[in-house]
N, C-alpha and C positions, 0 to 999 in steps of 0.2 A: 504494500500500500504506500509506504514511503516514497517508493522508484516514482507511484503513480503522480505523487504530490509535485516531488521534484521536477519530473518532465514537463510539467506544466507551461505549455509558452501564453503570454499575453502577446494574442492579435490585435485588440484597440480596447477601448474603454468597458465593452459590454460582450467582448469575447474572448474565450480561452481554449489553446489547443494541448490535446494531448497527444505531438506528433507518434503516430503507428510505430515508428524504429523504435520509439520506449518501450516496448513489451515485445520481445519477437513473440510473432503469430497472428498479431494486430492486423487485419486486414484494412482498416480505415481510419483517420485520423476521429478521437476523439474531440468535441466542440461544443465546448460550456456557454450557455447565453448567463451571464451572470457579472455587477458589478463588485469593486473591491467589499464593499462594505457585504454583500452577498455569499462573498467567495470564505470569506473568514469562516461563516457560519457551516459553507458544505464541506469544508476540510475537518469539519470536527467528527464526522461520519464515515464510513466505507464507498457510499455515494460515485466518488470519481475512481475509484478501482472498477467497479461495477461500469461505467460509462465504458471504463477500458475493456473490460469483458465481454458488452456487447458486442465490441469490434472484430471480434474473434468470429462472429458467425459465420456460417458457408452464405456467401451468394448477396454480403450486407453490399449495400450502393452507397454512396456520397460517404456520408461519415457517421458516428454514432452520436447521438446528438444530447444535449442536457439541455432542458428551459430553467429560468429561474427559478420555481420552487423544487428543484431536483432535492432527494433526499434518501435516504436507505431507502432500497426496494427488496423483492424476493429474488430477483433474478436480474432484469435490467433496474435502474434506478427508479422511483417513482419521479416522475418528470422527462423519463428519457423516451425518448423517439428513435426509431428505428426501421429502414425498408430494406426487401430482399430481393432479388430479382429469380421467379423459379425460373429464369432458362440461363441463370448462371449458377444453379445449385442451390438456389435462394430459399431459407427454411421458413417453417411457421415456428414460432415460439407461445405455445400455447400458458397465458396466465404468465410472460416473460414480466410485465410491469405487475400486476396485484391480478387482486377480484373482483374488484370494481365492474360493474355494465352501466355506461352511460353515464357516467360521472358529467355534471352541470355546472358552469361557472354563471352567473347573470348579476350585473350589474343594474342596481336599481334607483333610481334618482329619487328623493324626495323635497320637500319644496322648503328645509328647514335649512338655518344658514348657520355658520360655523357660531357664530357670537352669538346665536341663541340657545345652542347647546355646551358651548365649552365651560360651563360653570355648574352640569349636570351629568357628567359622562359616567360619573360613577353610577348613579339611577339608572340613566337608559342602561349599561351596562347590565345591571341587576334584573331590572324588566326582561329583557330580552333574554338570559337565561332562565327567567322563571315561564317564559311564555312559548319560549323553543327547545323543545325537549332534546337534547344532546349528549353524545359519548355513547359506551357498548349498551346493549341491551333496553337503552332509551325507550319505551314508550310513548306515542302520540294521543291526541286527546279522536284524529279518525279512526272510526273502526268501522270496520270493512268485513263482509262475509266473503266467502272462495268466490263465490260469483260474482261479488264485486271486483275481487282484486283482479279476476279476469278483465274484467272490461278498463282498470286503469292498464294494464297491459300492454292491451289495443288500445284504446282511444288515448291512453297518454294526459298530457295538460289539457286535450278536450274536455276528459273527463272533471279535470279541476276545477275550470272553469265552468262546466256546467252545473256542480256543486256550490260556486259560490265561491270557490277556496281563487278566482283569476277575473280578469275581463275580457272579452271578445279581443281586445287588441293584443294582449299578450301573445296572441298565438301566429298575429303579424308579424312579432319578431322573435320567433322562435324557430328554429331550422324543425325543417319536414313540419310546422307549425303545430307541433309538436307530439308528432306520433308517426312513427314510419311504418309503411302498409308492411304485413305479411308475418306480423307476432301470431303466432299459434300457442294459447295456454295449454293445450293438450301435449304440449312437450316439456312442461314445465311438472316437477318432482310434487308429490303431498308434501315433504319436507321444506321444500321452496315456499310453498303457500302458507304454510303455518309461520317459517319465521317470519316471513313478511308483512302478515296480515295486520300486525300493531304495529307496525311504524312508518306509515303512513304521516308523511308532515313532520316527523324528525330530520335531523340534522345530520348523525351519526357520528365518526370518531377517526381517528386517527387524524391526516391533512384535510378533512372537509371543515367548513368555515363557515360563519358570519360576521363580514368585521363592517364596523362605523368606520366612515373613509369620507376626507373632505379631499374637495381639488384645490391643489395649493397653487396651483400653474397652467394658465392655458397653453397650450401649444400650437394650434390650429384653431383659430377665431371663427373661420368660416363652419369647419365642423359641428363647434361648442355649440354654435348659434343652430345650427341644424338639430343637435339632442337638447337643447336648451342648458347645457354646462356653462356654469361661470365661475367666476374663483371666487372661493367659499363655500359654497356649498355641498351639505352633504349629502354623501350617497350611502347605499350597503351593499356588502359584494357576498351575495351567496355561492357556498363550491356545496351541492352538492353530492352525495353517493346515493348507492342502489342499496346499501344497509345488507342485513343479514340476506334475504331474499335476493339480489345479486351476487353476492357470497355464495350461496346454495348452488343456484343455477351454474355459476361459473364451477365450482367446485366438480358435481353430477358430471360437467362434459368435459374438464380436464380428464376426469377418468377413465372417458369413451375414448378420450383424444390418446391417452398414454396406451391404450387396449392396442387402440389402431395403430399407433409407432411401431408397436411391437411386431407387425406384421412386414 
């Protein structure tokens, strides 16, 4: 892990190489998207050995790649990125990042300005854990029976919104607007449905998030003015996961997947 820290070249301000000769077997240069103040935090972890491990696969293209929130993962980093090419040997790495399905980032604007909450961050703070259920085994105040949790499934944010829980425009700016055709719950585990079915509307554990976020900086005026961003005000940026129920699911067909390697 040390060789990995050492070889480390800085390419400019918000990028780091881990040129391939630092490891014989490397097929690809490792490439950390990440600032100094960034980079302090991932060398406290395995993190960039892991980047360098990716690069070793058959068939990887470009380079193996690290975003800013890179951090211990199971196999590749969580944050890493990765393509293969199959007509150069190019492998699947099944569950290479976690168990995650469909892990969600959204950014959320509200109409509250910095100076009207920086003298209660403690409270909202507190509110917001007592009203978003978070970390392992969390429970949500939705419950859902198997038939329902079928149909959020399929229908996805349709369904949330049509409960009340979104608005008609959410789903304007939502990719696939927020359900991609050809979910089939008849492939999905009794064990899958049962963890899933209470945590509906939680938050979950490990890197998923809610954080109070002001813009301290415009960058592009013309933009800001397009999503209505100004400086000061604040937004919340949710990551969600898929919670035990994606856990499950992913777990079930790694171990199809491992059946069928073997063959």
């Amino acid at each position: 892990m040390q060789d990995t820290y050492e070889s480390l070249k800085k390419i400019d301000n918000y990028r780091w190489k881990i040129p391939k000769e630092a490891i014989p077997g490397m097929r690809v240069d490792g490439i950390v998207y990440a600032d100094e103040k960034l980079l302090k935090d991932i060398r406290q972890d395995k993190a960039l050995e892991q980047v360098a491990n990716v690069a070793f696969l058959p068939g990887i293209v470009g380079a193996s790649l690290a975003m800013p929130d890179i951090h211990w993962g199971y196999g590749f980093p969580i944050g890493g990125v990765a393509a293969t090419d199959p007509q150069k040997g190019g492998v699947v790495s099944p569950g290479g990042v976690g168990f995650d399905i469909n892990c969600g980032v959204r950014l959320v604007k509200t109409n509250l300005e910095y100076e009207e909450v920086k003298n209660r961050i403690r409270e909202l703070t507190l509110s917001l854990f007592h009203l978003v259920p978070s970390g392992v085994g969390s429970k949500g105040e939705i419950k859902v029976s198997e038939k329902e949790e079928q149909q959020i499934m399929v229908k996805g944010s349709q369904w949330a919104v049509a409960q009340g829980y979104g608005v008609a425009e959410d789903l304007e700016v939502t990719e696939e607007r927020g359900a991609i055709p050809g979910a089939d719950p008849s492939a999905v585990s009794e064990r899958a449905y049962e963890r899933g079915k209470a945590q509906s509307g939680t938050l979950g554990s490990g890197n998923h998030f809610l954080e109070i976020q002001v813009i301290d900086r415009i960058y592009d005026s013309d933009i800001a003015d397009v999503f209505g961003l100004s400086e000061g005000l604040i937004t919340v940026m949710i990551h969600s996961g898929s919670r035990g129920f994606g856990y499950q699911v992913c777990d079930d067909y790694l171990k199809v997947m491992m059946r069928a390697m073997q063959k």
